[in-house]
ROSE-4610 file (N, C-alpha, C; in Angstrom, 1 decimal, always signed):
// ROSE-4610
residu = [X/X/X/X/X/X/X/X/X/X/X/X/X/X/X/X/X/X/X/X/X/X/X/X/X/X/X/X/X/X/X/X/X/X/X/X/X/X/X/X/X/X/X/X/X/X/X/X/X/X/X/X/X/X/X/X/X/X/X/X/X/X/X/X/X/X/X/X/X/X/X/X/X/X/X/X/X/X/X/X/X/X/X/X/X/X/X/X/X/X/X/X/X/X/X/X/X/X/X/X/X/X/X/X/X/X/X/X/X/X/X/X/X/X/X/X/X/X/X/X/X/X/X/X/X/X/X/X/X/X/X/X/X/X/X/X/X/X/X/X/X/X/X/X/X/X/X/X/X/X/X/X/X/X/X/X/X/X/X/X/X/X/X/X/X/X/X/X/X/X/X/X/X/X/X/X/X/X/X/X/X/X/X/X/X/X/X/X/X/X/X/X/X/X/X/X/X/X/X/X/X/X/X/X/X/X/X/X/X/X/X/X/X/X/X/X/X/X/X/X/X/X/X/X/X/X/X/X/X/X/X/X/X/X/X/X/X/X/X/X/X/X/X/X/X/X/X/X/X/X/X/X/X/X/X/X/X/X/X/X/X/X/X/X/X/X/X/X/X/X/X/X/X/X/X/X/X/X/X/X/X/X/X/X/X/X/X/X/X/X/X/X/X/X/X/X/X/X/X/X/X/X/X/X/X/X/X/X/X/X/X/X/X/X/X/X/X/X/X/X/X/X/X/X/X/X/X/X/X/X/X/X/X/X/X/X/X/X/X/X/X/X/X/X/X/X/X/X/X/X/X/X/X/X]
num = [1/1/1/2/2/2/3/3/3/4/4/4/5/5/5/6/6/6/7/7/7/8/8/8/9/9/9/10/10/10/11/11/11/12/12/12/13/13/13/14/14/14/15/15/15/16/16/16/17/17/17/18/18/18/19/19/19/20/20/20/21/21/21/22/22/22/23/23/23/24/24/24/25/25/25/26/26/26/27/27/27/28/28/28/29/29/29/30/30/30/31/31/31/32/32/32/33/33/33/34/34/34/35/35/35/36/36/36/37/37/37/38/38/38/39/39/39/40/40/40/41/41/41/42/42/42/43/43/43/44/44/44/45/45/45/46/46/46/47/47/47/48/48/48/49/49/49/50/50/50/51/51/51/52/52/52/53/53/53/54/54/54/55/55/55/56/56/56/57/57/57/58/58/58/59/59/59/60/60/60/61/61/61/62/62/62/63/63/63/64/64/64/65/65/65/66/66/66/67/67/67/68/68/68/69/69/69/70/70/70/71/71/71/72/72/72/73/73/73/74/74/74/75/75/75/76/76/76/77/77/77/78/78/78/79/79/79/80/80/80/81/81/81/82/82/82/83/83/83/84/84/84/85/85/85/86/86/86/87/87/87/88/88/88/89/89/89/90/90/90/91/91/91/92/92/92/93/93/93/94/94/94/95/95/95/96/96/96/97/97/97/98/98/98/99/99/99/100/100/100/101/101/101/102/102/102/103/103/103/104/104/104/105/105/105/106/106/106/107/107/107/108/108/108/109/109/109/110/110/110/111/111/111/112/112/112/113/113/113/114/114/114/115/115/115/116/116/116/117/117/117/118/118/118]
x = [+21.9/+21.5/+22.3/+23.2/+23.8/+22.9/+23.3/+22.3/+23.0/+23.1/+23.9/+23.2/+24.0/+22.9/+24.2/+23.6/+24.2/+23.7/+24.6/+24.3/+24.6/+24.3/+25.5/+24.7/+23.7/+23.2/+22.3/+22.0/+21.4/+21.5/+21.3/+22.1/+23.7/+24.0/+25.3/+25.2/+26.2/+26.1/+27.5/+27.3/+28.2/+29.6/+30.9/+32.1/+32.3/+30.7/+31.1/+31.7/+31.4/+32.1/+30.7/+30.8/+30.2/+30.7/+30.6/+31.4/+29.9/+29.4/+29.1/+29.7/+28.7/+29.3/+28.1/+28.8/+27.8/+28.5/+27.7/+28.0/+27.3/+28.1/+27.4/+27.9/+26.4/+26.2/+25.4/+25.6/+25.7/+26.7/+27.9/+29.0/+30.2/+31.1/+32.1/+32.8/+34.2/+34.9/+36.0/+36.1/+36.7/+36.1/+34.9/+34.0/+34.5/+33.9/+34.1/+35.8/+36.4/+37.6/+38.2/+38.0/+38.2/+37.2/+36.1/+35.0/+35.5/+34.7/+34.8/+34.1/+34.1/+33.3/+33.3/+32.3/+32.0/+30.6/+30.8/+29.9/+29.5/+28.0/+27.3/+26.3/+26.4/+25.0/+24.0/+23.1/+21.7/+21.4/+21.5/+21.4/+19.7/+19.0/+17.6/+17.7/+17.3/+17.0/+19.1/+19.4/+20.4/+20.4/+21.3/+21.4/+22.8/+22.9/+23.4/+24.8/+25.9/+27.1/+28.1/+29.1/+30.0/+30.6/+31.3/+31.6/+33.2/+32.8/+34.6/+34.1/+35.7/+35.7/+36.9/+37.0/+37.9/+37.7/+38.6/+38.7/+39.6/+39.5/+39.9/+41.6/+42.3/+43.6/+43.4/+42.9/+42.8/+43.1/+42.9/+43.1/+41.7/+42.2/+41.0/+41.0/+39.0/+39.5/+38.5/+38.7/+37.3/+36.6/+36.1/+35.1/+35.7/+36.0/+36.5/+35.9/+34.5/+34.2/+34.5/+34.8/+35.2/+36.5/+37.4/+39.0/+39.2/+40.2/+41.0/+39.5/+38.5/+37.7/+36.9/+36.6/+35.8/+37.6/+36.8/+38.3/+37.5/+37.6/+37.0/+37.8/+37.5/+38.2/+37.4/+37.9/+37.8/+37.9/+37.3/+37.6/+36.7/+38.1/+37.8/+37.0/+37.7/+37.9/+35.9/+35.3/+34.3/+33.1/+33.4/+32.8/+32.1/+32.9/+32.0/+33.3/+32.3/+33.0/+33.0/+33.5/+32.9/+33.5/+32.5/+33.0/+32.9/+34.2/+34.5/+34.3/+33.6/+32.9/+33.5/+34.6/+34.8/+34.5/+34.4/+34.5/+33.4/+31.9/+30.9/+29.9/+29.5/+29.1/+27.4/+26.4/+25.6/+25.5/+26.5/+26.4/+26.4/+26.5/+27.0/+25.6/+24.9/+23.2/+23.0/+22.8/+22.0/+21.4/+21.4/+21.1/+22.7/+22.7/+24.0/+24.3/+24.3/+24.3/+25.7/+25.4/+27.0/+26.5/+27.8/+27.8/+28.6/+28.5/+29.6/+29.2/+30.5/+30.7/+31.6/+31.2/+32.4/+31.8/+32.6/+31.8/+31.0/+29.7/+28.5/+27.4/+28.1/+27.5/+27.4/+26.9/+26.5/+24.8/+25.2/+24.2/+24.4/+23.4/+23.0/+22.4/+22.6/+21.9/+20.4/+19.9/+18.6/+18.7/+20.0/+20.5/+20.3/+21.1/+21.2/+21.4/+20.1/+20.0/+21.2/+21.9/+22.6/+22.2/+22.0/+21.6/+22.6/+23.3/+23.5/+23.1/+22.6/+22.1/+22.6/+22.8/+23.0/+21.6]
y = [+31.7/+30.8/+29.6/+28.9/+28.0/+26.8/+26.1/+24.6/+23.4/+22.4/+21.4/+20.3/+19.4/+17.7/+17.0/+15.8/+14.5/+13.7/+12.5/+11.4/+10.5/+9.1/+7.7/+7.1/+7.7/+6.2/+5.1/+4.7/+3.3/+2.2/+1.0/-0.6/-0.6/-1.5/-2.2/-3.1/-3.9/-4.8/-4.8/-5.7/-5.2/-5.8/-5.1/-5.1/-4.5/-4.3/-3.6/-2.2/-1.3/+0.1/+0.6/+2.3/+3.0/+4.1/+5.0/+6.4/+7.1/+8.5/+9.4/+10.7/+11.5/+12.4/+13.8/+14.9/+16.2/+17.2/+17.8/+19.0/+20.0/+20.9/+22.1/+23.3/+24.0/+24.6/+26.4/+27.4/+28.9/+29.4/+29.0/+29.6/+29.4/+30.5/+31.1/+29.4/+29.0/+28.3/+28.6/+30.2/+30.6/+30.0/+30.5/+30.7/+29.1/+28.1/+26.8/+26.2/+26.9/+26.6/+27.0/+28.4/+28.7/+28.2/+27.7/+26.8/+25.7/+25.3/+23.9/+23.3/+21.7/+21.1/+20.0/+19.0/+18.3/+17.2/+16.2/+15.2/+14.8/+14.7/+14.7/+13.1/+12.6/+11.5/+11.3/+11.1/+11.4/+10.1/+8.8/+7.7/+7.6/+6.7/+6.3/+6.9/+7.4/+7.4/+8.5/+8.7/+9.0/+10.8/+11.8/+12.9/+12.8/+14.1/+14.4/+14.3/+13.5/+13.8/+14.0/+15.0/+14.9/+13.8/+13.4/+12.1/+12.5/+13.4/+13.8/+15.3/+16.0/+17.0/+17.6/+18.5/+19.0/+20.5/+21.0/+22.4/+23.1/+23.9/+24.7/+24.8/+24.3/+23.6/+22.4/+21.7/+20.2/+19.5/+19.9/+18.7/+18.7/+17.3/+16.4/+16.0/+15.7/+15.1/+14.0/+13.4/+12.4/+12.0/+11.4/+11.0/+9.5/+9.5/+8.0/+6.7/+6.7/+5.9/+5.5/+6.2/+6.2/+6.0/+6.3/+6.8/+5.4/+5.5/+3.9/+3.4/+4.0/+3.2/+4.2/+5.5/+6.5/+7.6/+8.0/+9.1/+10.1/+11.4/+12.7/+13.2/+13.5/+14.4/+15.4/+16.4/+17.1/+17.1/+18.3/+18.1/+19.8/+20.8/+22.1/+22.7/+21.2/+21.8/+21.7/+20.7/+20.2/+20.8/+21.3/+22.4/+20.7/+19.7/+18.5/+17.9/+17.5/+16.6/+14.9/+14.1/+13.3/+12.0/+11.2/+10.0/+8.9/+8.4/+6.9/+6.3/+5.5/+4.8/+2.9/+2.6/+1.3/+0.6/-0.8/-1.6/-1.3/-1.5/-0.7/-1.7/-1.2/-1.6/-1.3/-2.2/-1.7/-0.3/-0.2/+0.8/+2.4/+2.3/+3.3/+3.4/+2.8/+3.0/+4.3/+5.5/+6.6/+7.5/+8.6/+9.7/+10.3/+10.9/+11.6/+12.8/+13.9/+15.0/+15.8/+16.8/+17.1/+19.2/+19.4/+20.4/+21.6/+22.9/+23.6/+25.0/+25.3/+26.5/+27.8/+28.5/+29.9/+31.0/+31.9/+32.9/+32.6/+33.8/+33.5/+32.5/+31.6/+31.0/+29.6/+28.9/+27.3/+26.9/+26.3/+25.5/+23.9/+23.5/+22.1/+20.8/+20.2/+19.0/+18.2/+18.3/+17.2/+15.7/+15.5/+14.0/+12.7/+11.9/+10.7/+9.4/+8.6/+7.1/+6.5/+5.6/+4.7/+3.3/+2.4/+1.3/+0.0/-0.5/-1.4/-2.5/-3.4/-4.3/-6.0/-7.1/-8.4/-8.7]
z = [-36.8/-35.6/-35.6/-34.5/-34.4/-34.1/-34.9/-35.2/-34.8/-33.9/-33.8/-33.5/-34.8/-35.0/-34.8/-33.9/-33.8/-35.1/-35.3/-35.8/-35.4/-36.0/-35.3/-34.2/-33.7/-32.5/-33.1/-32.2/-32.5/-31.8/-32.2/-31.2/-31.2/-30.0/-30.9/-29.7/-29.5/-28.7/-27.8/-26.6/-25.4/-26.3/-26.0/-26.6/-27.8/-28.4/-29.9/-29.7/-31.4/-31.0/-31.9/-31.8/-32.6/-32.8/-34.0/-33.5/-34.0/-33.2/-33.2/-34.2/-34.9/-35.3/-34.8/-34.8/-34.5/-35.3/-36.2/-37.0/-36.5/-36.7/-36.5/-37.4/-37.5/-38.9/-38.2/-38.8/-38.3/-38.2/-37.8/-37.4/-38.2/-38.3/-39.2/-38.7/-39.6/-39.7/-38.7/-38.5/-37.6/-35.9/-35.9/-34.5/-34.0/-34.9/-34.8/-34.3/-35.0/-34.7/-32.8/-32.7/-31.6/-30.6/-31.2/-30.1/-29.1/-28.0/-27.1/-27.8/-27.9/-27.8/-27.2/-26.8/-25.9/-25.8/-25.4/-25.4/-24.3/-24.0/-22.7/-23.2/-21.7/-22.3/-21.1/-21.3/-19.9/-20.1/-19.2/-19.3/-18.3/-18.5/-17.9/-16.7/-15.9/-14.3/-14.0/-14.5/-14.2/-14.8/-14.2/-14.3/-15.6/-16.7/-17.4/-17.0/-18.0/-17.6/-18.5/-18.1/-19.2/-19.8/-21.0/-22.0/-21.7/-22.2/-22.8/-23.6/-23.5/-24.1/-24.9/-26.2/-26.9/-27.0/-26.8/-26.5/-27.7/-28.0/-29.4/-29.5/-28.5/-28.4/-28.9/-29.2/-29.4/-28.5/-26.9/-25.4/-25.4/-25.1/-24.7/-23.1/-22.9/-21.8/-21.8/-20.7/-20.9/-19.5/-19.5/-17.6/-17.2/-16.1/-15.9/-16.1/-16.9/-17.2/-18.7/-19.2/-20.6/-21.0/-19.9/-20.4/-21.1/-22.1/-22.9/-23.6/-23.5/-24.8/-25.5/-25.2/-26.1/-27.1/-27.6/-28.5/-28.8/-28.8/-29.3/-29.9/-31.1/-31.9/-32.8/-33.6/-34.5/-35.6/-36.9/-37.9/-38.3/-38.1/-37.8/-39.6/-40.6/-41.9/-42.2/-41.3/-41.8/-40.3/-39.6/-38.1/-37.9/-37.7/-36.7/-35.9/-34.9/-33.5/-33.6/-33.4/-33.6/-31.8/-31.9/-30.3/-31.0/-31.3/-31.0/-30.0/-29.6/-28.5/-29.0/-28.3/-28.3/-27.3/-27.3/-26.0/-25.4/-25.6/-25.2/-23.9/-23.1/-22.1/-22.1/-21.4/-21.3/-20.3/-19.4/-18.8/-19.8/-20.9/-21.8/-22.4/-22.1/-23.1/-22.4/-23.3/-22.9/-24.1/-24.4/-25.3/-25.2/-26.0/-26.3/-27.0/-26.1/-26.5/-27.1/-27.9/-28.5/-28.2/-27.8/-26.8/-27.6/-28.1/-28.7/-27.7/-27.4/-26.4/-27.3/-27.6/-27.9/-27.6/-26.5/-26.0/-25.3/-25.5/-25.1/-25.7/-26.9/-27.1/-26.5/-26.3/-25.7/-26.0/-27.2/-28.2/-27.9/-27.7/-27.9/-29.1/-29.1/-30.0/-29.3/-30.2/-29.7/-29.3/-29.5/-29.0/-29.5/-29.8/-30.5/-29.1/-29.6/-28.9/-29.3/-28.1/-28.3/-27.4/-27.6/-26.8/-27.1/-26.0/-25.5/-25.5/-25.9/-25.4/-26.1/-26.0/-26.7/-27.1]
């Protein structure tokens, strides 16, 4: 069964940074490798939205709210994703979900708080 945990939320304050990490655990080193993954965050009153995403090519993309201050990367040796999140805004307070797609599979995380605030 494919399992995937976030870590890394919490406070930080407007201009700080934080990086997120999501591991994911069931799946071959291979599966993981040839996987998407991807970062979603569901802010108060607002509908779910993509963050940014890495695709088993290693392109990335990201949401115009983010471009020049979040980073997504990999680490195929260790099956985790991780979001650098710099330059942080309160608009950026939400939950943050970490997304892995291969195949038929599309597993989710239970989601990690991040809050904004001075």
């Amino acid at each position: 069964q494919v399992e995937v945990v976030e870590s890394g939320g919490g406070p930080v304050q407007p201009g700080g940074s934080r990086r997120l990490s999501c591991a994911v655990s069931g799946v071959s080193g291979i599966n993981f490798r040839f996987g998407d993954m991807a970062w979603y965050r569901r802010a108060p009153g607002k509908q779910r939205e993509k963050v940014a995403g890495v695709t088993r090519s290693g392109i990335t993309n990201y949401a115009d709210s983010v471009k020049g201050r979040f980073i997504i990367s990999r680490d195929n040796g260790k099956n985790t994703v991780y979001l650098e999140m710099n330059n942080m805004d309160v608009e950026d307070t939400a939950v943050y979900y970490c997304n892995y797609k291969r195949m038929v599979v599309d597993a989710w995380g239970q989601g990690t708080q991040v809050t904004v605030s001075s």
